[in-house]
N, C-alpha and C positions, 0 to 999 in steps of 0.2 A: 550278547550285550557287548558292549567298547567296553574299555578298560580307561581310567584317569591317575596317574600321577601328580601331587600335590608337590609343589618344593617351594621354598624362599621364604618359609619360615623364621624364628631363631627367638633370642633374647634381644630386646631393647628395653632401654630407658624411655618411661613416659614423657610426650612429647616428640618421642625418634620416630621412624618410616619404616617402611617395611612392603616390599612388592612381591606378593603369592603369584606364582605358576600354577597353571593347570594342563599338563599335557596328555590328549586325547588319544586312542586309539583304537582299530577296529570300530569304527564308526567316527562321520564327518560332524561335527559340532554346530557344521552353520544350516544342522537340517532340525537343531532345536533352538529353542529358546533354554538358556544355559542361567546358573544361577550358581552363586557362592553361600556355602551355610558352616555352621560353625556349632561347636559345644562344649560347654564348659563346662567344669567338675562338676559333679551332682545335678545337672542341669540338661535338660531335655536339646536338642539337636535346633536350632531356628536358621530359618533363611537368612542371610545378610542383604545380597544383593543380586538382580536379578538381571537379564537382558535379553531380548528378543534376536530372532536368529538370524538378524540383518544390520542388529542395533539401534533399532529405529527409538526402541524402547525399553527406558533402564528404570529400575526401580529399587530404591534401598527400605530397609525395614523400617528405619524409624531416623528423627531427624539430625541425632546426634554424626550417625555413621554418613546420610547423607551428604555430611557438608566435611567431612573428613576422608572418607571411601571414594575412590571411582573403579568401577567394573566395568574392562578393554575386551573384548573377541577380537582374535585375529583370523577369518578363517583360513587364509590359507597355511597358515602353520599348525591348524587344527589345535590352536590353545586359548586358554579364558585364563586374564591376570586379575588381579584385584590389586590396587594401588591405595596404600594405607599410609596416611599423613595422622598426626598429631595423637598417636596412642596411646591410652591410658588403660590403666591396670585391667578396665573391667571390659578389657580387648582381649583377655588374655582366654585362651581357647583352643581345642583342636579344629583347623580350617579344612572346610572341604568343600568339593566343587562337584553339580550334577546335573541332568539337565531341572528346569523349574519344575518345581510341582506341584505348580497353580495350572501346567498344562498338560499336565497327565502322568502318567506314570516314572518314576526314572530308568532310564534310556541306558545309563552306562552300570557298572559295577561301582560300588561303591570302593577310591583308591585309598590308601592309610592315613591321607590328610598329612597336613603339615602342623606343626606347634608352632604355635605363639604365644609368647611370655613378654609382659610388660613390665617392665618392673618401675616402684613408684621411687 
């Protein structure tokens, strides 16, 4: 299996930004369909956002993150970013990146994710 690294985490204030890294390795990224998921305390692991492995086709969980989220593939630097506009506390969560798994199995190791803290 690849291996992923999460960074670009941190603390912000509700409202502030915030841009996750996913850096890939031991396998090329643009031979899935790649997806960002996240989980918060006491709370079960959920998809965020998702992207096909050309980008043809992006997909967010629900409406709120859609019109605040955008999820980037670059493949040649073998990395998936998520670009987080207007967050608010109930952002707040361990983020992580894998391939989707509305198309099969995941593809990479699961890497430690990154933290985010929203503060209100």
């Amino acid at each position: 299996q690849g291996q992923l690294d999460e960074s670009g985490g941190g603390l912000v204030q509700a409202g502030g930004s915030l841009r996750l890294s996913c850096a890939a390795s031991g396998r090329n990224i643009s031979d899935y369909n790649m997806a960002w998921y996240r989980q918060a305390p006491g709370k079960e692991r959920e998809i965020v956002a998702s992207i096909s492995w050309i980008g043809a086709n992006i997909n967010y969980a629900n409406y709120s993150v859609k019109h605040r989220f955008t999820i980037i593939r670059d493949n040649e630097k073998n990395t998936l970013y998520l670009q987080m506009n207007s967050l608010d506390p109930e952002d707040t969560a361990m983020y992580y990146c894998n391939s989707d798994q509305h198309s099969g199995p995941y593809y990479f190791s699961w890497g430690p994710g990154t933290q985010v803290t929203v503060s209100s």
